[in-house]
N, C-alpha and C positions, 0 to 999 in steps of 0.2 A: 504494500500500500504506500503511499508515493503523497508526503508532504502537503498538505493543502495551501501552506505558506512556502514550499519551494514551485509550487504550479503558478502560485501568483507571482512570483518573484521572476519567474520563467515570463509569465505574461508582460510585466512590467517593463521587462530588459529587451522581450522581440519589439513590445511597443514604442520602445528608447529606441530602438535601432529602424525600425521604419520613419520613426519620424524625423532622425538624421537624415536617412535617405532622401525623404521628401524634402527637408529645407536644404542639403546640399545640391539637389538637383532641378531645382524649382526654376532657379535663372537659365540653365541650359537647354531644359527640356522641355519646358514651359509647366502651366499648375496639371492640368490632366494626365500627363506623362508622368510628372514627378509624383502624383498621387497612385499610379499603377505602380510606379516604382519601388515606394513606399511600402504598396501591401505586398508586394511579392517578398521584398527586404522582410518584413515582420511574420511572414509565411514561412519564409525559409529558416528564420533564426526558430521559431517558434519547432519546424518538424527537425530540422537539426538535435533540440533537446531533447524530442519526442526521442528519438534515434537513441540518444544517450541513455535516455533512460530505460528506455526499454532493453538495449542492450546489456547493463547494469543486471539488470535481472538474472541474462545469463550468463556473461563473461563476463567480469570487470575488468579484466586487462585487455581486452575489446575496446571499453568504453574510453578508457584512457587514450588509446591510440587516434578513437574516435576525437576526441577533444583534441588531442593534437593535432590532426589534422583539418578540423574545420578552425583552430586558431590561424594553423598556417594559413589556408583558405581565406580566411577573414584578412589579415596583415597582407598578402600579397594583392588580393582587390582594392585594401587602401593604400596602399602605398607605390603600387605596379608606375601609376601616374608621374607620381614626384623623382622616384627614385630611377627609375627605368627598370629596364627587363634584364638586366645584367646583374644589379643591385639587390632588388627585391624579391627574389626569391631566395638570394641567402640569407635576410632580414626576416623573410617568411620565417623558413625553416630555424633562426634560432629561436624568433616568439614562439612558433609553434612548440618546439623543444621545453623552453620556460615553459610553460601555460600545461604541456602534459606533465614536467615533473612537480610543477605546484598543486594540480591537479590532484597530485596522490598525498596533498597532506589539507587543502580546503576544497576537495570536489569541484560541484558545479561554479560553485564563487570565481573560480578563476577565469573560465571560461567568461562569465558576467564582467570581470574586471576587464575582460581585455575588451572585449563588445561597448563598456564604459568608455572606456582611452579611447578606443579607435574611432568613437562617435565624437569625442572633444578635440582630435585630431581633426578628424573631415570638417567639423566649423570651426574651429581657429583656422585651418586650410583656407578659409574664404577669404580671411584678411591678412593670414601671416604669410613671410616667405617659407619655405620648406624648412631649412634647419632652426628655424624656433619654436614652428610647430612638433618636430620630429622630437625637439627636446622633451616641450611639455607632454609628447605623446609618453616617454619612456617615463618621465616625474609621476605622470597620473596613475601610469600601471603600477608601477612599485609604490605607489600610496592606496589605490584601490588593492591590492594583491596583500599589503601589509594590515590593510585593515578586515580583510577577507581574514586574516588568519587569526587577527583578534576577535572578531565575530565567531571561529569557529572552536578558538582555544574556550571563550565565555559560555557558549552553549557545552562541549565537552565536560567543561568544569560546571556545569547545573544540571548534568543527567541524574 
């Protein structure tokens, strides 16, 4: 049986993430475009979790792989742009690295924290240049990811 505050917490963070979609893509795409955008973005994070979780049930070190690979997935979509195609897939592949081995000490938190960062990434995107944002991208993660493990050291220490 599966959390009723980690489903909403699940719902809350696809919804974060669609609606970055839609305000980073609203001036290129126009509002109806950037609002399909939006719900497929919130589709996709939302059955992404489905995935995780449901594979949790029966493999966990499935699900671990699983989270790695869609953090990778996630970092090489925002960042493909800025950094290019030479770059950003090694930047992938180390977030995704990070994000499955924190993964094995705050679960799904991590996977949430990066989805956080990479959403404060794509609208500071809109007004910064790349290496200021690229900074605060990595500041947000390691303070989302640090607070993720304070959240999950407090629930551990109240079972």
């Amino acid at each position: 049986m599966v959390d009723f505050a980690l489903i909403a917490l699940i719902a809350l963070i696809a919804a974060y993430a669609g609606g970055v979609a839609t305000v980073v893509r609203l001036r290129p795409a126009g509002a109806r475009r950037a609002l399909l955008e939006g719900a497929a973005t919130t589709a996709g994070v939302a059955a992404a979790f489905a995935l995780m979780l449901g594979l949790a049930r029966v493999w966990l070190p499935g699900t671990v792989i699983v989270a790695a690979l869609f953090a990778g997935a996630v970092l090489h979509i925002t960042l493909v742009r800025d950094l290019g195609t030479r770059r950003a897939p090694v930047a992938a592949a180390a977030g995704g690295l990070l994000i499955g081995a924190s993964f094995l000490f705050v679960s799904y938190l991590a996977v949430m924290a990066l989805i956080g960062a990479a959403g404060v990434y794509l609208v500071l995107r809109l007004w910064l240049r790349t290496r200021p944002a690229l900074l605060v991208l990595g500041g947000t993660l390691g303070a989302l990811l640090t607070a993720a493990a304070g959240v999950f050291a407090v629930a551990l220490a109240t079972m």
